[in-house]
C-alpha positions as CSV (number, residue, x, y, z in Angstrom):
1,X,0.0,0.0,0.0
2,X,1.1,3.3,-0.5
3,X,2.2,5.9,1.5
4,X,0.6,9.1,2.4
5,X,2.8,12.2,2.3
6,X,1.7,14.4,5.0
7,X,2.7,17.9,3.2
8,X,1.8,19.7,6.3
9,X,4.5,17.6,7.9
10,X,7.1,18.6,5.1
11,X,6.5,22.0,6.0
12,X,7.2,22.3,9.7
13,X,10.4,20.2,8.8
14,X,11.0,22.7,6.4
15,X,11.3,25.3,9.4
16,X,14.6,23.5,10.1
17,X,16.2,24.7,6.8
18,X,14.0,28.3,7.1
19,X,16.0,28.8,10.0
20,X,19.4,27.3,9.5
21,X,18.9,29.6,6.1
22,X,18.9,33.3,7.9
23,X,21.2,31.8,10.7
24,X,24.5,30.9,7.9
25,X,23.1,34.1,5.5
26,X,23.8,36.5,7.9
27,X,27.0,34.6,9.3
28,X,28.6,34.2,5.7
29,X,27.3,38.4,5.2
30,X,28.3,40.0,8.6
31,X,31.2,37.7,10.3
32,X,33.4,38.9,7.5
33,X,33.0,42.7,8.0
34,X,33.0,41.9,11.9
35,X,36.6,40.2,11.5
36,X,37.8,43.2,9.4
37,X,36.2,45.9,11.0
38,X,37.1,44.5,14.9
39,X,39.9,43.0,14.6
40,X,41.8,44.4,11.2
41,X,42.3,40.5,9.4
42,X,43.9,40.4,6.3
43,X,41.3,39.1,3.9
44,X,43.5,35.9,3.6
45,X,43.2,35.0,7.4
46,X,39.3,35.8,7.6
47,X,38.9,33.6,4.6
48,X,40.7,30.7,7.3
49,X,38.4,31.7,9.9
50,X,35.1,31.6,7.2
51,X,36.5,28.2,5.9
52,X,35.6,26.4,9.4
53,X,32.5,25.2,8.2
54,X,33.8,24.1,5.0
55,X,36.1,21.7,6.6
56,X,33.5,20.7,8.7
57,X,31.4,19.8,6.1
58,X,33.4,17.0,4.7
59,X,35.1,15.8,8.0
60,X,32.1,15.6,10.5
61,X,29.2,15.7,8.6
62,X,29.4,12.6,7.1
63,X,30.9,10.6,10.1
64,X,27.6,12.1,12.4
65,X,25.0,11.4,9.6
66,X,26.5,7.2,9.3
67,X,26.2,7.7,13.3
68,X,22.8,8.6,13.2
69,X,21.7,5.7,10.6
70,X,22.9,3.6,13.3
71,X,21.4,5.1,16.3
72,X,18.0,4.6,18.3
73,X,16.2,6.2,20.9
74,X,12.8,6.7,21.9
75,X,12.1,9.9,19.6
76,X,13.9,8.6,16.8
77,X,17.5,8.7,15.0
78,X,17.7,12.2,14.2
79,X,16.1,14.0,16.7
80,X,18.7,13.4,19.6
81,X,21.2,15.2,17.3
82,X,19.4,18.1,16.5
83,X,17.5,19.1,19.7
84,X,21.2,19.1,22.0
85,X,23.0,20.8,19.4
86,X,20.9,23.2,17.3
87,X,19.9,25.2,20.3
88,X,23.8,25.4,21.1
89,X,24.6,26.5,18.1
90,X,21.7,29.3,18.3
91,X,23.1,30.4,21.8
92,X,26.6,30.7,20.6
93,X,25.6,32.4,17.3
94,X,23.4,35.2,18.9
95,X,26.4,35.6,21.6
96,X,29.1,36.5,18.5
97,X,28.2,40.2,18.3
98,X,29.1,40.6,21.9
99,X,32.1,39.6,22.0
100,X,33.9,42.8,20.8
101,X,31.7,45.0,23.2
102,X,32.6,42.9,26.1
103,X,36.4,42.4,25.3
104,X,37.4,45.1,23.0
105,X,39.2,44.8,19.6
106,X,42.4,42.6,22.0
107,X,44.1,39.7,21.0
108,X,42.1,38.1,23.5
109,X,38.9,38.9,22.0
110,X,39.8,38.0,19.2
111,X,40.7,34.4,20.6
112,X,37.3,34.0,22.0
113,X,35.5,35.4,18.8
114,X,37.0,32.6,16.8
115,X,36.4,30.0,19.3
116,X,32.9,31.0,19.4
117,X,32.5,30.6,16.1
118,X,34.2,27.4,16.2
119,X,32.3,25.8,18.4
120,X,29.3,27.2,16.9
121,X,30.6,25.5,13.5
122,X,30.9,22.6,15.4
123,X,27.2,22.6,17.4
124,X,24.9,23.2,14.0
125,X,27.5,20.8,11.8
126,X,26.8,18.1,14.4
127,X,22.8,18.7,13.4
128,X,23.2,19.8,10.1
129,X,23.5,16.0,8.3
130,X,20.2,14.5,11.2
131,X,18.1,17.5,9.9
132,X,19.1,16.7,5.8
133,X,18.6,13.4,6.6
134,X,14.6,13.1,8.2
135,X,12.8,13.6,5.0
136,X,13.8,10.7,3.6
137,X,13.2,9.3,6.3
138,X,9.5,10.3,6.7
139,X,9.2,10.3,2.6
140,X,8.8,7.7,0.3
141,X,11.3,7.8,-2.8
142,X,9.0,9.0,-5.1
143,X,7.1,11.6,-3.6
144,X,10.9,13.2,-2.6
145,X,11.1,15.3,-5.2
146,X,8.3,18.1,-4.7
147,X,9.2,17.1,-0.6
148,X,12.5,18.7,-1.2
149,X,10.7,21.9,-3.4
150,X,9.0,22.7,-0.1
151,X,12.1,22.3,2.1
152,X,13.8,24.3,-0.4
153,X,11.3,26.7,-0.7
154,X,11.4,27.4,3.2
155,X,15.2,27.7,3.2
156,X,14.8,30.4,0.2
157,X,12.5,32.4,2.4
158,X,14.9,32.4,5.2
159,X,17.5,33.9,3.0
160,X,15.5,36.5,1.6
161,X,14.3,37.4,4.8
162,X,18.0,38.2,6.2
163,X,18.9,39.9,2.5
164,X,15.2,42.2,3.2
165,X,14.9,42.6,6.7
166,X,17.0,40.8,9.5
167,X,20.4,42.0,7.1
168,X,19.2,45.6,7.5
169,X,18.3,45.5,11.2
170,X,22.0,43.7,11.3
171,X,23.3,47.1,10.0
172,X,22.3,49.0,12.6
173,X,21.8,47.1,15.8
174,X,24.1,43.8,15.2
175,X,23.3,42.3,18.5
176,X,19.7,42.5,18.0
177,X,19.8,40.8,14.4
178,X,21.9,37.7,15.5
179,X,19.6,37.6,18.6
180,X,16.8,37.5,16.5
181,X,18.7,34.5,13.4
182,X,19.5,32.7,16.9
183,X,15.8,32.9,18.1
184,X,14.6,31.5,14.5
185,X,16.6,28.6,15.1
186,X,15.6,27.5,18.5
187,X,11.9,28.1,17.0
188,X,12.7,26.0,14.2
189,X,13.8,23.5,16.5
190,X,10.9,23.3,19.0
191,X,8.5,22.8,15.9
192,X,10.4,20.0,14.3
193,X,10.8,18.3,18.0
194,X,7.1,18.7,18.2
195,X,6.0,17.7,14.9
């Protein structure tokens, strides 16, 4: 018998990539003028520091999403992943813009700014391949195709929304507009929890 697609579903896991969307549009648009601005980097060493999620990507991405494949628990594979990690990642994100008001443009605070990020890289890499990898586990093969048109859909939105409106509020009040990309994460990951 064939399997219902519950579209409704697709969309509230779609909130994952709405989210993770403004969260990495306004990191790949603001951290770079944050490291230049702050802290003078050559473009050469910010490209390093920009490059941590690149290396991330084909290091431990892949090793957490063959972990989850072969994990259990009571709400599921994926979800263990993403509900300790993706709020992390929000926290540490929205806490980036504060970290030159609290310790200056030092060498210190520098330090801290890029472990920060690091371990920010770290927290939404770790939930990054679990979140890719629930639709197909909740859709069948051939009804993945328009599945992955709504999920893409959402994750458009999210980055128009930074380019818009969260990018400008960015431009003015920094702290506010990671505050509010870290809040649309930790949203995104209540509703897929509860869906």
């Amino acid at each position: 018998m064939k399997r219902k697609v519950s579209y409704f579903k697709i969309f509230l896991l779609g909130f994952g990539f709405f989210g993770i969307s403004i969260l990495w549009s306004l990191y790949n648009s603001d951290i770079p003028i944050m490291l230049k601005s702050f802290y003078n980097l050559s473009y050469t060493a910010s490209g390093w520091v920009m490059n941590v999620d690149n290396i991330l990507a084909i290091t431990l991405i892949p090793l957490v999403g063959f972990w989850s494949d072969h994990v259990w628990t009571r709400i599921g594979r994926r979800m263990p992943f993403i509900i300790s990690t993706l709020p992390v990642g929000a926290v540490l994100f929205a806490l980036v813009p504060w970290i030159p008001l609290w310790f200056g443009s030092s060498a210190t605070s520098l330090v801290v700014f890029v472990l920060v990020l690091f371990f920010m890289n770290i927290s939404l890499g770790i939930s990054r391949s679990p979140i890719i990898a629930l639709m197909p586990d909740l859709v069948p093969s051939e009804e993945r195709s328009p599945a992955n048109g709504v999920i893409n859909f959402m994750g458009g939105f999210g980055s128009l929304l930074v380019y818009f409106v969260i990018g400008k509020i960015s431009t003015t009040n920094r702290p506010l507009g990671f505050a509010i990309a870290g809040a649309s994460v930790l949203i995104a990951a209540v509703i897929m929890f509860l869906s």
